[in-house]
C-alpha atoms as a printed R data frame, in Angstrom:
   type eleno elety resid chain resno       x      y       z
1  ATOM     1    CA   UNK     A     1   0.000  0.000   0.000
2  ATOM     2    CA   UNK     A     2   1.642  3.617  -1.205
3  ATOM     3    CA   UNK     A     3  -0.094  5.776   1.891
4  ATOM     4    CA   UNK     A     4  -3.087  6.592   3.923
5  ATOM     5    CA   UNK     A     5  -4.082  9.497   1.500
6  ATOM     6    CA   UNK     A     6  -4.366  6.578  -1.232
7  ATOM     7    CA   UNK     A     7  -6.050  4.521   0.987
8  ATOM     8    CA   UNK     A     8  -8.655  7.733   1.929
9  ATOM     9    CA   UNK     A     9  -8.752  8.258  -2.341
10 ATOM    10    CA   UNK     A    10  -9.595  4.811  -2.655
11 ATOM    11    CA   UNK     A    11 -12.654  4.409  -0.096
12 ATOM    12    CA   UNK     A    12 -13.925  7.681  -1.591
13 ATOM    13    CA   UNK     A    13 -13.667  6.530  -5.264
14 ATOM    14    CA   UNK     A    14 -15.462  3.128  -4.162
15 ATOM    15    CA   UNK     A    15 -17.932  4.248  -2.004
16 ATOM    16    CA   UNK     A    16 -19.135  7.139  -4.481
17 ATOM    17    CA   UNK     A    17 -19.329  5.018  -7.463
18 ATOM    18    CA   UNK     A    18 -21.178  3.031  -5.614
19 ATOM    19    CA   UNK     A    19 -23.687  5.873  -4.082
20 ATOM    20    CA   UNK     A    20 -23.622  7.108  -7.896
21 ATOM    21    CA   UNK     A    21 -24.654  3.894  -9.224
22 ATOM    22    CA   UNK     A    22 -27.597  3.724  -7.410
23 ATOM    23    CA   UNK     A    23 -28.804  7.025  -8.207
24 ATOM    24    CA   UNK     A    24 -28.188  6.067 -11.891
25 ATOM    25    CA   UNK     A    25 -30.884  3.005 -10.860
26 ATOM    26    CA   UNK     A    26 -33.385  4.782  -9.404
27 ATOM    27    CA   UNK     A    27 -33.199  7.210 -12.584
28 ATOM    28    CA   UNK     A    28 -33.242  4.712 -14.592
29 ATOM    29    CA   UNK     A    29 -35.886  2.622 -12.536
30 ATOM    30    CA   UNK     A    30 -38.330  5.440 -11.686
31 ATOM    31    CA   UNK     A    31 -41.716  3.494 -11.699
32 ATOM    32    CA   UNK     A    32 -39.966  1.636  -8.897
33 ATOM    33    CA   UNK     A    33 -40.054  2.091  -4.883
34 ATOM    34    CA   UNK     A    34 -36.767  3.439  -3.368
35 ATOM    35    CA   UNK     A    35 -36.606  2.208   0.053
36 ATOM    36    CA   UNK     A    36 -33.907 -0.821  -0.959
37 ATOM    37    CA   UNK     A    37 -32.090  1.544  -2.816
38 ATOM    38    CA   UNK     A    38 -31.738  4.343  -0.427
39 ATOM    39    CA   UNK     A    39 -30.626  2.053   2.198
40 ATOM    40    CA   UNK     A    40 -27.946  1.298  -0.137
41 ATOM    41    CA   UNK     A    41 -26.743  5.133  -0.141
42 ATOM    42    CA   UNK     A    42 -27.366  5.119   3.494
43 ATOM    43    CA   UNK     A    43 -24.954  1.867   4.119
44 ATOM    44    CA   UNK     A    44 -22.346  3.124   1.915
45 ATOM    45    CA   UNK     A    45 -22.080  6.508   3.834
46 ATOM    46    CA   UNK     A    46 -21.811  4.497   7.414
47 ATOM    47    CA   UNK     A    47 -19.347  2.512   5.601
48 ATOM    48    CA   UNK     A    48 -17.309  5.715   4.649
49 ATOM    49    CA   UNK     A    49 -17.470  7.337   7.935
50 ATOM    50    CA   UNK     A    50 -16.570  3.936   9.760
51 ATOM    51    CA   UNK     A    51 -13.737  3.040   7.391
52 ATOM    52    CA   UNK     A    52 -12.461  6.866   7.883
53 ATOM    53    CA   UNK     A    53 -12.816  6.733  11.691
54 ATOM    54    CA   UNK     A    54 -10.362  3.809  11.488
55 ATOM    55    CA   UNK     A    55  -7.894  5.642   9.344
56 ATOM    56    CA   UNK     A    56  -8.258  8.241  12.326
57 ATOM    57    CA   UNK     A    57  -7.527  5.757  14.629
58 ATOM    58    CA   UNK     A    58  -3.974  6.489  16.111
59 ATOM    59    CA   UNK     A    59  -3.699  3.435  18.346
60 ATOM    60    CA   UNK     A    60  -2.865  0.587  16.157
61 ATOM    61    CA   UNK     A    61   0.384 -1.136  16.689
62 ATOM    62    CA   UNK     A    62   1.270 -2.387  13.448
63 ATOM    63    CA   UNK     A    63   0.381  0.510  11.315
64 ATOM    64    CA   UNK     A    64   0.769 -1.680   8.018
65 ATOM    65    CA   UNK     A    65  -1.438 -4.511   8.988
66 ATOM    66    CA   UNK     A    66  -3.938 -1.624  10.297
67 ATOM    67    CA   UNK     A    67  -4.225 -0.077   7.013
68 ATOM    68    CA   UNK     A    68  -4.012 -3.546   4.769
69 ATOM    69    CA   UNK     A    69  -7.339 -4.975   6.879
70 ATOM    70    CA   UNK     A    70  -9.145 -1.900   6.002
71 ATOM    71    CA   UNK     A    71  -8.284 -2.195   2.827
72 ATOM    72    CA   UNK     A    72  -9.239 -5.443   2.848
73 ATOM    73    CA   UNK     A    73 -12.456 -4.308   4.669
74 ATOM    74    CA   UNK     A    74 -13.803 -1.343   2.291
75 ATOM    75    CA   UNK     A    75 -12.874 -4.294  -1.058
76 ATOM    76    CA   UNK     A    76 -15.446 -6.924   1.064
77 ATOM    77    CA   UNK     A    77 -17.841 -4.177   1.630
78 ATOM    78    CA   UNK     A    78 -17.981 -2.545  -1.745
79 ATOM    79    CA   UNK     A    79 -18.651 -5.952  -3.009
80 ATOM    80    CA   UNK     A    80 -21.533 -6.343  -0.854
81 ATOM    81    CA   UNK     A    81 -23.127 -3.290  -1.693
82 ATOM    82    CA   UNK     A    82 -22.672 -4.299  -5.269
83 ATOM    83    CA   UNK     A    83 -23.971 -7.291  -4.858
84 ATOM    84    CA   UNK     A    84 -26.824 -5.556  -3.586
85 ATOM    85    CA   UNK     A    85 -27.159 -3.218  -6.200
86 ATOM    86    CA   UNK     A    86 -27.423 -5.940  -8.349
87 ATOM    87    CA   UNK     A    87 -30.438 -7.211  -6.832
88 ATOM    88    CA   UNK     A    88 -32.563 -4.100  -7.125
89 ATOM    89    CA   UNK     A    89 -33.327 -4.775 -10.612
């Protein structure tokens, strides 16, 4: 892993492609109720600000092994939410 600003880059990036993808469902998907989808949006911002909070965190020991399980964290997550995506439709 390059550096903790990366790492921040990176959770943004994910987590707002994600948030933008399913805005770009509901658009597309208007006749449809929202509920699933905007619990989507609202798990990927907890996500974020959990994920972030842990960046924040200055206790961890073993500062590489901190930073490679959220990374690790934010890729299983991201999948999840895509997977859920997925299932709107």
């Amino acid at each position: 892993m390059a550096n903790v600003r990366d790492l921040k880059k990176d959770i943004n990036y994910v987590l707002g492609d994600i948030i933008e993808a399913v805005y770009v469902w509901e658009y597309s998907n208007t006749d449809k109720d929202t509920k699933k989808s905007e619990a989507i949006i609202d798990e990927a911002i907890e996500t974020f600000d959990g994920l972030i909070a842990k960046i924040n965190d200055k206790t961890a020991e073993n500062k590489k092994a901190h930073f490679k399980a959220i990374s690790s964290e934010l890729e299983d997550k991201g999948r999840a939410l895509i997977e859920k995506i997925n299932k709107l439709g």
